[in-house]
py3Dmol code that shows the C-alpha trace and the ligand (Angstrom):
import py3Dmol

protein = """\
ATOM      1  CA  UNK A   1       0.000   0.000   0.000  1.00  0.00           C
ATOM      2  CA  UNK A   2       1.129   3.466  -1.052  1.00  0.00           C
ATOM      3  CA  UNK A   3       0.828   6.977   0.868  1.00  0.00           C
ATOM      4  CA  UNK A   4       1.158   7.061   4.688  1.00  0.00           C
ATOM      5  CA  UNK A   5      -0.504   4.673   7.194  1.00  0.00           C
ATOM      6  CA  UNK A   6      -4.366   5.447   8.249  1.00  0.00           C
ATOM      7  CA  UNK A   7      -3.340   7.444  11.539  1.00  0.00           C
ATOM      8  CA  UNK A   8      -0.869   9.948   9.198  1.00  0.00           C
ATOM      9  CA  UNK A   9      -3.294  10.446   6.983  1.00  0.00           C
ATOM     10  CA  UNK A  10      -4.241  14.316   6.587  1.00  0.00           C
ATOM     11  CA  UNK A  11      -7.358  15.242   8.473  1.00  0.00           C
ATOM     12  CA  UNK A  12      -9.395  16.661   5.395  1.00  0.00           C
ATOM     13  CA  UNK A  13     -12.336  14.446   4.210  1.00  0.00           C
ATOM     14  CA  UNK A  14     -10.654  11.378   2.827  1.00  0.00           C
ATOM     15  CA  UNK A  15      -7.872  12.915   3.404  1.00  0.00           C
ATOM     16  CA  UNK A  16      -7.179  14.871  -0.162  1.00  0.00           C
ATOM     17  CA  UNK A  17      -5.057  17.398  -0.668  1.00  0.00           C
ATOM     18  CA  UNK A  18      -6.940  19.993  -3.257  1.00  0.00           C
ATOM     19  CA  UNK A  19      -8.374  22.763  -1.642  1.00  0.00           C
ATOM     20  CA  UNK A  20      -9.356  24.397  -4.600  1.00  0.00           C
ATOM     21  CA  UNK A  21     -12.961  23.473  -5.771  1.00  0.00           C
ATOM     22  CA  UNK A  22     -13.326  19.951  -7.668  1.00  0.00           C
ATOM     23  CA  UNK A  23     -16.026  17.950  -9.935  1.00  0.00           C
ATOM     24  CA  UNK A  24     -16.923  17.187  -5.661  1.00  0.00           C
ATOM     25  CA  UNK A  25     -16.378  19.484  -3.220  1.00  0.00           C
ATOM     26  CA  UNK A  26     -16.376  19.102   0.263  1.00  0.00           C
ATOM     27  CA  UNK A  27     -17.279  21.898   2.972  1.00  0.00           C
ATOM     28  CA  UNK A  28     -17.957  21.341   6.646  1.00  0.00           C
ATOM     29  CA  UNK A  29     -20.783  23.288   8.686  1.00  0.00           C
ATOM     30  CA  UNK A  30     -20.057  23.972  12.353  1.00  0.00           C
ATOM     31  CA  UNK A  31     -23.156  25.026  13.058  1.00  0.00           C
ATOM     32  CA  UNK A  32     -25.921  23.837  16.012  1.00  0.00           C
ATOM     33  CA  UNK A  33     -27.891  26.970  17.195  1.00  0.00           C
ATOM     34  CA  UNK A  34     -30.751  25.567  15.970  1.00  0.00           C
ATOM     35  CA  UNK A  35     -30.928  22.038  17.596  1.00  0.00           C
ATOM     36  CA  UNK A  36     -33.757  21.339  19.842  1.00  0.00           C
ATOM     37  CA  UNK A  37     -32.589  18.812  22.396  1.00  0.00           C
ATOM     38  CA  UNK A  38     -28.778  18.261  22.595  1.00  0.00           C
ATOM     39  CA  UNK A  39     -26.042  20.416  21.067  1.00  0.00           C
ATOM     40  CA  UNK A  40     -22.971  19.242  19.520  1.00  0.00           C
ATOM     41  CA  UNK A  41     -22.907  19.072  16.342  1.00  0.00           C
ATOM     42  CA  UNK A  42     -21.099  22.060  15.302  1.00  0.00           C
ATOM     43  CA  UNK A  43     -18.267  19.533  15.983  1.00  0.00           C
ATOM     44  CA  UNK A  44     -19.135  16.786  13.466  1.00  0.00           C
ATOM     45  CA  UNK A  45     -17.561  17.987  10.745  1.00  0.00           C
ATOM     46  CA  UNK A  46     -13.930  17.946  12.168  1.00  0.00           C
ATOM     47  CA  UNK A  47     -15.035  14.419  13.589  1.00  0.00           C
ATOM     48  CA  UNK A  48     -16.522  13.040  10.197  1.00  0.00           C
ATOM     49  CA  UNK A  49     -12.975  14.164   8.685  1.00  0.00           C
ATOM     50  CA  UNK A  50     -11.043  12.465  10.947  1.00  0.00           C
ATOM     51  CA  UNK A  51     -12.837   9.015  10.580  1.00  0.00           C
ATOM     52  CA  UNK A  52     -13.149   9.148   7.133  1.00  0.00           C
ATOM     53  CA  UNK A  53      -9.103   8.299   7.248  1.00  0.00           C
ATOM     54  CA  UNK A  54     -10.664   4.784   7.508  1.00  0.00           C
ATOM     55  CA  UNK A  55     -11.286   4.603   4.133  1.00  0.00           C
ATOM     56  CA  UNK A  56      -8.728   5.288   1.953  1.00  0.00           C
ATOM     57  CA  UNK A  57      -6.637   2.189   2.318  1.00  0.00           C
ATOM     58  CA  UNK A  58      -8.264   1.145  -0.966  1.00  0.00           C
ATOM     59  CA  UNK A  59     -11.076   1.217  -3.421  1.00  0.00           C
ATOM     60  CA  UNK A  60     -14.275   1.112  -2.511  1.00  0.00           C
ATOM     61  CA  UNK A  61     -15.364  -2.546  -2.628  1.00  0.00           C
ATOM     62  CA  UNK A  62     -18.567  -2.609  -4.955  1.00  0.00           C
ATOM     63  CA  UNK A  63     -17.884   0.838  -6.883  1.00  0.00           C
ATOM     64  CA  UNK A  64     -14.361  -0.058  -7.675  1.00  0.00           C
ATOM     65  CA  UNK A  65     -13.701   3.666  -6.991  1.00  0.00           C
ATOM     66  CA  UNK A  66     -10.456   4.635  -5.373  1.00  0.00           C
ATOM     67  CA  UNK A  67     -10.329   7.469  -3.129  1.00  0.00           C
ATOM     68  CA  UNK A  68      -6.859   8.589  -4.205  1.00  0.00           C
ATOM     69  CA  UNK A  69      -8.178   9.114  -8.253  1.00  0.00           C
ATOM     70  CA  UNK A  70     -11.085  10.703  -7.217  1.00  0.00           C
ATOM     71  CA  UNK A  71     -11.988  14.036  -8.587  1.00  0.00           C
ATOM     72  CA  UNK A  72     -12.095  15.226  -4.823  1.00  0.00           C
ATOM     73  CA  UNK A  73     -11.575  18.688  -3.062  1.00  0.00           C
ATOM     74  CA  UNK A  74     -11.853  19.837   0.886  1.00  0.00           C
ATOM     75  CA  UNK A  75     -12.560  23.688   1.112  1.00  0.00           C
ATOM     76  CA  UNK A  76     -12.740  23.584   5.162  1.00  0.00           C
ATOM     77  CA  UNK A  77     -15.341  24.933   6.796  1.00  0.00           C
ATOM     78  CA  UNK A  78     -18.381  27.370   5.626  1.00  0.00           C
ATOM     79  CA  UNK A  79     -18.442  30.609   7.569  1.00  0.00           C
ATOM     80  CA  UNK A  80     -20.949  30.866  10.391  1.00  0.00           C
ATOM     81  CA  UNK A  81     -22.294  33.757  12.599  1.00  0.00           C
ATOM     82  CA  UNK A  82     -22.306  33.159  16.425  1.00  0.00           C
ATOM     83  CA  UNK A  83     -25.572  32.171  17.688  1.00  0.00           C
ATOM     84  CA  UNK A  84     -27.549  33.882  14.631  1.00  0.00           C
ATOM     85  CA  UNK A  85     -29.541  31.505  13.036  1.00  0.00           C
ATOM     86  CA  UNK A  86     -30.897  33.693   9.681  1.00  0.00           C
ATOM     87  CA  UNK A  87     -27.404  35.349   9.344  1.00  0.00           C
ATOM     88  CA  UNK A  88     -25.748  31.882   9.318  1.00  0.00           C
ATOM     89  CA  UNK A  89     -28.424  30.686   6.473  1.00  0.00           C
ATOM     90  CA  UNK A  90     -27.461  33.524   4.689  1.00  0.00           C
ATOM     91  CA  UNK A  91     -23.824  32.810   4.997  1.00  0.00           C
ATOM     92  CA  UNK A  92     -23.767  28.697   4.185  1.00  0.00           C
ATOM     93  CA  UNK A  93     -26.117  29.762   0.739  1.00  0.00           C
ATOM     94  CA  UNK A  94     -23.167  32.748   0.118  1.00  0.00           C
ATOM     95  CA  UNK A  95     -20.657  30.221   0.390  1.00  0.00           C
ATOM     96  CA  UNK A  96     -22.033  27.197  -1.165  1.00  0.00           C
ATOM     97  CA  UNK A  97     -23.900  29.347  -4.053  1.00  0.00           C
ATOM     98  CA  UNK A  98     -20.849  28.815  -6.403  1.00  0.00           C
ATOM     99  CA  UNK A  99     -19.402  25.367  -5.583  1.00  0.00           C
ATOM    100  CA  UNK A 100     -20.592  22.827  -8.433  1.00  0.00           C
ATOM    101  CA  UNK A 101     -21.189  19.657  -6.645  1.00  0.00           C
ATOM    102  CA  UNK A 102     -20.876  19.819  -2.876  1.00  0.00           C
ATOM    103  CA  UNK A 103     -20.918  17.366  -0.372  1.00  0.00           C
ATOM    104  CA  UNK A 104     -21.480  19.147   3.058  1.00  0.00           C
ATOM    105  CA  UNK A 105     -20.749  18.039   6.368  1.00  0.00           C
ATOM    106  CA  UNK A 106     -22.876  19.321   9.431  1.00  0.00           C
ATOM    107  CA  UNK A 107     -23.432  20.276  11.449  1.00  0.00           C
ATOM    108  CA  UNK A 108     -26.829  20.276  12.698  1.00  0.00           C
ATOM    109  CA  UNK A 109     -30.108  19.809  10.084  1.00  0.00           C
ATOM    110  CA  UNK A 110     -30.734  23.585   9.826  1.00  0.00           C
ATOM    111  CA  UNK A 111     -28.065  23.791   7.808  1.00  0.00           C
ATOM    112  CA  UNK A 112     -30.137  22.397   4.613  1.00  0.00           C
ATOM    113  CA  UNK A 113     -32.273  24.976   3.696  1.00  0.00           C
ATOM    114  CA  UNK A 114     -29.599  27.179   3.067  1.00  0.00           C
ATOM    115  CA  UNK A 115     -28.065  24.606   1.004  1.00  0.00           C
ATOM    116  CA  UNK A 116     -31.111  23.993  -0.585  1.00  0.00           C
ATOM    117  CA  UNK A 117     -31.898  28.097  -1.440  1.00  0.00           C
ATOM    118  CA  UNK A 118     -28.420  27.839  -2.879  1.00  0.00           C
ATOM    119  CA  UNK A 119     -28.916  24.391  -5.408  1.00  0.00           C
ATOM    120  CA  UNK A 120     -32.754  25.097  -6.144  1.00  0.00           C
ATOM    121  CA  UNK A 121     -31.191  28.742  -7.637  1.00  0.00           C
ATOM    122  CA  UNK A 122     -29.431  26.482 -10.519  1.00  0.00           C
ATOM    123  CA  UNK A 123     -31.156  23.378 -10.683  1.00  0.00           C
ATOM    124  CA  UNK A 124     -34.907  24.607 -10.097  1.00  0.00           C
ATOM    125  CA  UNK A 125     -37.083  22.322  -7.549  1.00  0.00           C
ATOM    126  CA  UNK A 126     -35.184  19.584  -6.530  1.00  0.00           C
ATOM    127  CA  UNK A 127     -35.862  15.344  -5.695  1.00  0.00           C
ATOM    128  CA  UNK A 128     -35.045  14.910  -1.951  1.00  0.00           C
ATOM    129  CA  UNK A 129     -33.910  11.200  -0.240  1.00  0.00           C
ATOM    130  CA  UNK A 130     -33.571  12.344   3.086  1.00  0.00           C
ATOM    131  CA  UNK A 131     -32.410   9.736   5.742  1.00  0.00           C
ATOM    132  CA  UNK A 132     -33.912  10.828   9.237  1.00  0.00           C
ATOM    133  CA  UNK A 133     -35.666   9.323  12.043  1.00  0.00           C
ATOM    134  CA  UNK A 134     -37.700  12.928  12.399  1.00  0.00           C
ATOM    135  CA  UNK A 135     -39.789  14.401   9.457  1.00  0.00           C
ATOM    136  CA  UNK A 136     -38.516  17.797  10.473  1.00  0.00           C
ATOM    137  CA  UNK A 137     -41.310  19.280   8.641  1.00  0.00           C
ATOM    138  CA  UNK A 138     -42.642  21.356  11.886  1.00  0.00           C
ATOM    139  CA  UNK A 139     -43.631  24.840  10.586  1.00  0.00           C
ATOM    140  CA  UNK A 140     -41.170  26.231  13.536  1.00  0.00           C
ATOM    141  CA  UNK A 141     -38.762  24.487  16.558  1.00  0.00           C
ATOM    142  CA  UNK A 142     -40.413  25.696  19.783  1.00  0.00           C
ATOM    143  CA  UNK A 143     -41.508  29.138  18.483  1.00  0.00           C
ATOM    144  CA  UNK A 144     -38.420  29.714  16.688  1.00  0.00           C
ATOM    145  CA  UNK A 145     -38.813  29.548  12.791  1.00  0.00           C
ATOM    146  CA  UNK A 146     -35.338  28.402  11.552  1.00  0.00           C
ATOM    147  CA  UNK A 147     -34.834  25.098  13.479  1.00  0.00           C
ATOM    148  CA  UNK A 148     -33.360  21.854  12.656  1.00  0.00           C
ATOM    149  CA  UNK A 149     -36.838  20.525  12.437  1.00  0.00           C
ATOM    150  CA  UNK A 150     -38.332  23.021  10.487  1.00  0.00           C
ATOM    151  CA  UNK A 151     -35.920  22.518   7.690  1.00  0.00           C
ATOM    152  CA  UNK A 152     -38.617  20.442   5.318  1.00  0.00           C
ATOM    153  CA  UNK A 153     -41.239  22.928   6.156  1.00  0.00           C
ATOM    154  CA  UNK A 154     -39.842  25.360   4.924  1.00  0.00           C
ATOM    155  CA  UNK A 155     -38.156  23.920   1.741  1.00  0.00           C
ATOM    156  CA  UNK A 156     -41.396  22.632   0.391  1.00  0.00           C
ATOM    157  CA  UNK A 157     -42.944  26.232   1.312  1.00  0.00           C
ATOM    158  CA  UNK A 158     -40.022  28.150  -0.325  1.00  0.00           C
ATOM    159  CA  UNK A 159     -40.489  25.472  -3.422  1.00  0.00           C
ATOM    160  CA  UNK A 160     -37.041  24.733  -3.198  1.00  0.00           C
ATOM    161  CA  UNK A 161     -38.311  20.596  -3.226  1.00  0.00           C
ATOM    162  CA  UNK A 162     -41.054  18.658  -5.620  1.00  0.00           C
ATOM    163  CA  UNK A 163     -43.203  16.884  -2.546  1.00  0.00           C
ATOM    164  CA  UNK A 164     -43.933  14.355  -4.728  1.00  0.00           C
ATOM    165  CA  UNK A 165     -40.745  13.705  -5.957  1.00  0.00           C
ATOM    166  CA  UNK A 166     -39.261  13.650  -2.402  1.00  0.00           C
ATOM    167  CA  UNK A 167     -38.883  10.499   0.060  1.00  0.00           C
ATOM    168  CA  UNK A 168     -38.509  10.093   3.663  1.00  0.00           C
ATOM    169  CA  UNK A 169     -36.625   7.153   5.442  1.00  0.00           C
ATOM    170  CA  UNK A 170     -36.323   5.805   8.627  1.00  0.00           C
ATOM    171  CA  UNK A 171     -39.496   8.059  10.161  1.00  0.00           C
ATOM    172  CA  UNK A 172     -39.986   6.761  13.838  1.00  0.00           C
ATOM    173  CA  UNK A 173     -39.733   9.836  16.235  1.00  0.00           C
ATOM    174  CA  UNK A 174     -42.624  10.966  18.493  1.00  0.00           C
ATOM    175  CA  UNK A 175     -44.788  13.845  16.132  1.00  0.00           C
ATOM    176  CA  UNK A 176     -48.160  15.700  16.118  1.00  0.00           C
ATOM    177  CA  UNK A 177     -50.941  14.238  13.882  1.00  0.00           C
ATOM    178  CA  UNK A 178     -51.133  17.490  12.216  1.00  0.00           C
ATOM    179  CA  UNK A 179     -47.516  17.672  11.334  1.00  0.00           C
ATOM    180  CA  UNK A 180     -47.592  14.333  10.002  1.00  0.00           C
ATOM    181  CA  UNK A 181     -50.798  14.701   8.157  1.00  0.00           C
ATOM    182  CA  UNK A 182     -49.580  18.281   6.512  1.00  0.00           C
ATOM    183  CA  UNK A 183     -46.259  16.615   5.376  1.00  0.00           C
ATOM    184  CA  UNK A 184     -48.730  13.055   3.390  1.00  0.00           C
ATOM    185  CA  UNK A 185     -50.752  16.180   2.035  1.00  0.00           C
ATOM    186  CA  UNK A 186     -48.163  17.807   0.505  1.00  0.00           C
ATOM    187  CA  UNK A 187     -47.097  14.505  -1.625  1.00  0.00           C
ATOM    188  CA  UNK A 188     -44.084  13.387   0.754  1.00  0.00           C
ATOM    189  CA  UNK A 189     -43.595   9.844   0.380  1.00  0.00           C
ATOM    190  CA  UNK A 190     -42.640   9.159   4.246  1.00  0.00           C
ATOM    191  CA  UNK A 191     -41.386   5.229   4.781  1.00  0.00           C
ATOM    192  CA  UNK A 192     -40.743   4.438   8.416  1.00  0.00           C
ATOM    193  CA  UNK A 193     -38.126   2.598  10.013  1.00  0.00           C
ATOM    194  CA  UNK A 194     -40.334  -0.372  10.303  1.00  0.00           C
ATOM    195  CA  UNK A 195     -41.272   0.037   6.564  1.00  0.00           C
ATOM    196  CA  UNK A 196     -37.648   0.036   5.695  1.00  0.00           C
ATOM    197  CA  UNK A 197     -36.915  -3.291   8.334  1.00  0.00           C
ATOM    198  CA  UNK A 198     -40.215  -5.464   7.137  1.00  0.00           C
ATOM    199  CA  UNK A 199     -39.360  -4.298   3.228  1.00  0.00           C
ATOM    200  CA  UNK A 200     -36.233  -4.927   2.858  1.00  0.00           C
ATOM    201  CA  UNK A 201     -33.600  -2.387   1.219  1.00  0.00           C
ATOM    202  CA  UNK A 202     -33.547  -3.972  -2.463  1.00  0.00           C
ATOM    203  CA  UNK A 203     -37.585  -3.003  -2.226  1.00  0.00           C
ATOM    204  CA  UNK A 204     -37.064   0.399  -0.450  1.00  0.00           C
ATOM    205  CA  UNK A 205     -34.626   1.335  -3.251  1.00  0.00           C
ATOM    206  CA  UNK A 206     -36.868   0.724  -6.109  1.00  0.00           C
ATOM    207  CA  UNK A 207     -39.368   2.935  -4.419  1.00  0.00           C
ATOM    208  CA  UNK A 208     -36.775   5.265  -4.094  1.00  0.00           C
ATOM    209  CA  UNK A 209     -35.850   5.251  -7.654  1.00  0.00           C
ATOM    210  CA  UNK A 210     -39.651   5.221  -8.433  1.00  0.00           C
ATOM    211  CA  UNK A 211     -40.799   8.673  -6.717  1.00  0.00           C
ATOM    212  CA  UNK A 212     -37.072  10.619  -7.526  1.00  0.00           C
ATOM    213  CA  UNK A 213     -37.205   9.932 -10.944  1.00  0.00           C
ATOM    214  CA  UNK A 214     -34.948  11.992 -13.751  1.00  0.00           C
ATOM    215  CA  UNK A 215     -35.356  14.906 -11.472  1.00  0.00           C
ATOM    216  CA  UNK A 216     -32.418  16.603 -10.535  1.00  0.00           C
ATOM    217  CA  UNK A 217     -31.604  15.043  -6.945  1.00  0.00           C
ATOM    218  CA  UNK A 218     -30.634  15.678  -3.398  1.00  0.00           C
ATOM    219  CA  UNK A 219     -29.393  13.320  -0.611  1.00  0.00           C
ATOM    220  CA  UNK A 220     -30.174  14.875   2.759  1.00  0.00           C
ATOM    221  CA  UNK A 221     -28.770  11.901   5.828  1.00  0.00           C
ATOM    222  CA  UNK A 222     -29.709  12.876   9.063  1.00  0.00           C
ATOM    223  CA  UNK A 223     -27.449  10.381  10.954  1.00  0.00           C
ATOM    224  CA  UNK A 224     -30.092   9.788  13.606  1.00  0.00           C
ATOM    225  CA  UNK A 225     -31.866   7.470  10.721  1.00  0.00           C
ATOM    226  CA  UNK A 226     -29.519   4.705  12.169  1.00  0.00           C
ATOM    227  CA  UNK A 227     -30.485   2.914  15.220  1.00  0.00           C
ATOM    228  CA  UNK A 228     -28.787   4.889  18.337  1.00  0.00           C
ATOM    229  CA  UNK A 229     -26.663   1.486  18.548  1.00  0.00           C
ATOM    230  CA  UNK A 230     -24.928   2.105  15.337  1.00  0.00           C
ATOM    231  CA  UNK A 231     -24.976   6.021  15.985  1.00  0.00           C
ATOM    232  CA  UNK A 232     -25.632   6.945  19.232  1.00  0.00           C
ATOM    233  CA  UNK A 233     -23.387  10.614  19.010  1.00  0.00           C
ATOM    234  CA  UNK A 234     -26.130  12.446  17.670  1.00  0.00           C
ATOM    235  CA  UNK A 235     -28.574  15.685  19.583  1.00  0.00           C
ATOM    236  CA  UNK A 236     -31.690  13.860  18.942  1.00  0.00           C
ATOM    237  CA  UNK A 237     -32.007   9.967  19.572  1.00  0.00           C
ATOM    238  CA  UNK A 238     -34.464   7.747  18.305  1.00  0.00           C
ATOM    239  CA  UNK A 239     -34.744   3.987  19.187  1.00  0.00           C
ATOM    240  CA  UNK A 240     -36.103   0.982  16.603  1.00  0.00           C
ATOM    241  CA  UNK A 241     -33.496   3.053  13.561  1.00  0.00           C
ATOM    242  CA  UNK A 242     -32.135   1.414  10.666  1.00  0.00           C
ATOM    243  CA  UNK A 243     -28.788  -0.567  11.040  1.00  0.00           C
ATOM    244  CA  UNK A 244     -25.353   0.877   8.968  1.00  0.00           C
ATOM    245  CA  UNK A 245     -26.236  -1.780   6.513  1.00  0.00           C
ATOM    246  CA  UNK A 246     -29.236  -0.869   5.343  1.00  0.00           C
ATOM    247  CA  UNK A 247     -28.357   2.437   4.856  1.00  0.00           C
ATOM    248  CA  UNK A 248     -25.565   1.675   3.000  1.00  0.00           C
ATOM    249  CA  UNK A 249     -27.566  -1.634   0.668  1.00  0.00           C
ATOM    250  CA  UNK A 250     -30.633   1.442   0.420  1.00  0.00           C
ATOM    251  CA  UNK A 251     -28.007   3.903  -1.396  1.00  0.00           C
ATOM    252  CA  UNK A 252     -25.728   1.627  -3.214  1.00  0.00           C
ATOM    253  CA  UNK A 253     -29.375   0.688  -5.070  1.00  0.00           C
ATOM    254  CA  UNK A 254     -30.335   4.582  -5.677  1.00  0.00           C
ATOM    255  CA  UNK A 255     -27.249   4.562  -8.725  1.00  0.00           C
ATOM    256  CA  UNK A 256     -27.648   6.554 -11.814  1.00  0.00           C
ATOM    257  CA  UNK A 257     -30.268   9.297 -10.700  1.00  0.00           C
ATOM    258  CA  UNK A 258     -29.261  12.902 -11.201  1.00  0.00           C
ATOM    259  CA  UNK A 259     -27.661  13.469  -8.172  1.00  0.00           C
ATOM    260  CA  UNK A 260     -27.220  17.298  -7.652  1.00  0.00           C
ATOM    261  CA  UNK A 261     -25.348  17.314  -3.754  1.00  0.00           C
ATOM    262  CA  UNK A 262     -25.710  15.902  -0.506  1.00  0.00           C
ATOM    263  CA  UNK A 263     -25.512  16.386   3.157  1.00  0.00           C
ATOM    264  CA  UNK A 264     -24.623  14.605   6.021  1.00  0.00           C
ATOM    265  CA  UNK A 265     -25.649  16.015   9.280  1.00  0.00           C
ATOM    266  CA  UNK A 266     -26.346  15.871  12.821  1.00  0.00           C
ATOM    267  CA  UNK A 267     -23.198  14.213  14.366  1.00  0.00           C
ATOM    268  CA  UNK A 268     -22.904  15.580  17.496  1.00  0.00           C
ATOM    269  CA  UNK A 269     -18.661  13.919  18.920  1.00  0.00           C
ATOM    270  CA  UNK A 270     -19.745  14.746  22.592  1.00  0.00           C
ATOM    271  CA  UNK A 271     -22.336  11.531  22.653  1.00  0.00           C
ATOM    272  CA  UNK A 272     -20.181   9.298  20.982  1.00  0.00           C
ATOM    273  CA  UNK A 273     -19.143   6.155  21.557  1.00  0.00           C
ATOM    274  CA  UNK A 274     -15.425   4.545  19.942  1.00  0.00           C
ATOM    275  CA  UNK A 275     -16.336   7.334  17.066  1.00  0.00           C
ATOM    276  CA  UNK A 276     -18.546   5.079  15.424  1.00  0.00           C
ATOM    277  CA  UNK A 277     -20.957   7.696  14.328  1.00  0.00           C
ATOM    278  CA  UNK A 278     -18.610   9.918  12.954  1.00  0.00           C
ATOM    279  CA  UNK A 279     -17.517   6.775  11.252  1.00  0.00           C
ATOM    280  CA  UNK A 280     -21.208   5.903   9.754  1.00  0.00           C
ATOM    281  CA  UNK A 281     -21.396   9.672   8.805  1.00  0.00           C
ATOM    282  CA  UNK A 282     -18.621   9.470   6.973  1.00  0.00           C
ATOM    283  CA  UNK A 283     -19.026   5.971   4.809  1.00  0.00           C
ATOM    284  CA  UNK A 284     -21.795   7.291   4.183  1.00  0.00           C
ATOM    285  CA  UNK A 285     -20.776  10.395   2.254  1.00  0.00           C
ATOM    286  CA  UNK A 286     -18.313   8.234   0.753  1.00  0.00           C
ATOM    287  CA  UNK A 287     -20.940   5.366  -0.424  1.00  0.00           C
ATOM    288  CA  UNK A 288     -22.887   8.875  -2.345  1.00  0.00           C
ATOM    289  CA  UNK A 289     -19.139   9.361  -3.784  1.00  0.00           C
ATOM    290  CA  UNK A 290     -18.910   5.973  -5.069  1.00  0.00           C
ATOM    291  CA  UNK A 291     -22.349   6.249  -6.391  1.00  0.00           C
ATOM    292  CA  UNK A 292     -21.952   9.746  -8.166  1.00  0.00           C
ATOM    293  CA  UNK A 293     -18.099   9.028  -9.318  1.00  0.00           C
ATOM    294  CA  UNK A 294     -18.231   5.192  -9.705  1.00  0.00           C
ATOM    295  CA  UNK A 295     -18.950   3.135 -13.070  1.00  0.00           C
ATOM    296  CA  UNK A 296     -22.888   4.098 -14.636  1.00  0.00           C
TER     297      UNK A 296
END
"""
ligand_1 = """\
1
MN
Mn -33.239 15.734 10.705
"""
view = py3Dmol.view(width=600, height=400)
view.addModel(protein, "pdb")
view.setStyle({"model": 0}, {"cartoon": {"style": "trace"}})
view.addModel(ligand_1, "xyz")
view.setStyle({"model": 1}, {"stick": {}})
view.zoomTo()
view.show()
């Protein structure tokens, strides 16, 4: 094996050297003002860096793409302002606004919308695959409009999503009828966890693939959509959550859609155990890689 061992390996997303934007860019978002329960995650995307060292000892093993040919920058971190949730929107769709393909680490779920407002500006209304164990479609977090729960709401109110283009995974969390009931009305396709664990992932996929379409494409994982066993370092827990693998068998089916950007959020380092969810957070960002960059 070439390059330096695993621990040596710079601490920038899988561990490239370009810091100059790429055909994939990666920025990290240290923000959390907006979380509801726990803070933390304006750590996750130093933490997500770090573990995604783990992966570069080789190609990946279904895509056949190799992290050291990829077409693969790390910008550092989006500017954020202290404690100001609208000014740091404003900020993350400033800086992400010209970067052709980004891959963003959070960072808590806030953070979408802004990357959303940027995307929607180029692409028009976008598919969403969003991985989360909450629908975060509440029209505001405790009285406060910009919240990590309020991201959806506001996305499909802005029209910066298609509703009926956009699919929900790993639903399980505690919500009010009315919430749920406006998000089905609007066209969301919401599968829960149990959906996902009686289906199967080949079958979940296909839906997937089904409701997205040819639309131009976003992947939105909220890392609380695993199980709190396979990610328990994250502000807002959820029990009965999908395991690593499915995750990972869900998006390695979801190939050759128009993929326009993802996000991978919610890691909160504090509440971690052995860094496995910084871990999960970042294969999974690299599995989207693989899928975007690999063989069509
Ligand atoms: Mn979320």
């Amino acid at each position: 094996m070439a390059g330096p061992p695993t621990f040596a390996v710079p601490p920038t997303f899988l561990g490239t050297a370009r810091r100059d934007p790429a055909a994939f860019t990666v920025a990290g978002i240290p923000f959390d003002a907006g979380t509801t329960n726990r803070a933390g995650a304006r750590d996750g995307p130093h933490a997500i860096r770090r573990a995604s060292r783990m992966l570069v000892d080789g190609a990946h093993p279904t895509a056949w793409v190799d992290p050291a040919t990829l077409d693969l920058a790390d910008i550092g971190d989006f500017p954020v302002a202290l404690g100001d949730i609208p000014a740091t929107l404003a900020a993350i769709e400033r800086a992400a606004a010209p970067v052709p393909h980004l891959i963003a680490l959070g960072g808590e779920h806030g953070v979408t919308l802004a990357l959303l407002r940027a995307l929607a500006r180029r692409t028009g209304p976008l598919a969403l695959v969003q991985f989360d164990a909450h629908v975060d479609t509440w029209p505001d977090g405790f009285g406060q409009k910009f919240s990590h729960g309020s991201v959806f709401h506001h996305a499909i109110t802005e029209g910066l999503v298609e509703p009926c283009r956009m699919v929900q995974l790993g639903i399980r969390s505690p919500v009010q009828r009315e919430v749920w009931d406006w998000t089905l009305g609007q066209g969301v396709t919401v599968l829960t966890a149990q959906a996902v664990h009686e289906s199967g992932p080949a079958a979940i996929a296909a839906l997937v693939r089904e409701v997205v379409g040819h639309a131009p494409a976003y992947l939105s994982f909220d890392i609380d959509a695993l199980d709190p066993a396979f990610a328990p370092g994250t502000g807002t827990p959820e029990i009965g959550g999908l395991a690593s693998w499915q995750a990972q068998a869900i998006l390695r089916g979801l190939c050759g859609l128009a993929w326009a950007g993802m996000d991978v959020v919610e890691v909160a380092p504090a509440y971690d155990v052995a860094e496995i969810t910084a871990l999960a957070a970042a294969t999974m960002a690299w599995e989207y890689l693989a899928l975007v960059a690999g063989p069509r």
